[in-house]
Structure formats: structure tokens, C-alpha cells
N, C-alpha and C positions, 0 to 999 in steps of 0.2 A: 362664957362660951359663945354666947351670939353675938357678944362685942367683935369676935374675930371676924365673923362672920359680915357684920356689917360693911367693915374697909372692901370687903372680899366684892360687897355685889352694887357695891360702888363702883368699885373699880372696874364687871362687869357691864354695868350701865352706862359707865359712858364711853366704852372701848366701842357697845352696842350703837350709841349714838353717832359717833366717830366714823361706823363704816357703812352705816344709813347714808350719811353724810355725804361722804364717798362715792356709794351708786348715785 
């Protein structure tokens, strides 16, 4: 179950990154 979960706040972290980034 947390294996799903893992991709998930990956992929939240560096979208996170990405619009840090951006400003």
C-alpha cells in the first residue's frame, strides 16, 4: 500500500520544487 504512495510524493516533491523554482 505505501509502495503506491511513494511515486505519489515523489512526484509531489518535485512538482513542489519545480514552482519554488519558478518564483
Amino acid at each position: 500500500m505505501y509502495f503506491f504512495l511513494l511515486p505519489f510524493f515523489v512526484f509531489f516533491f518535485l512538482f513542489q520544487k519545480q514552482v519554488k523554482r519558478s518564483d
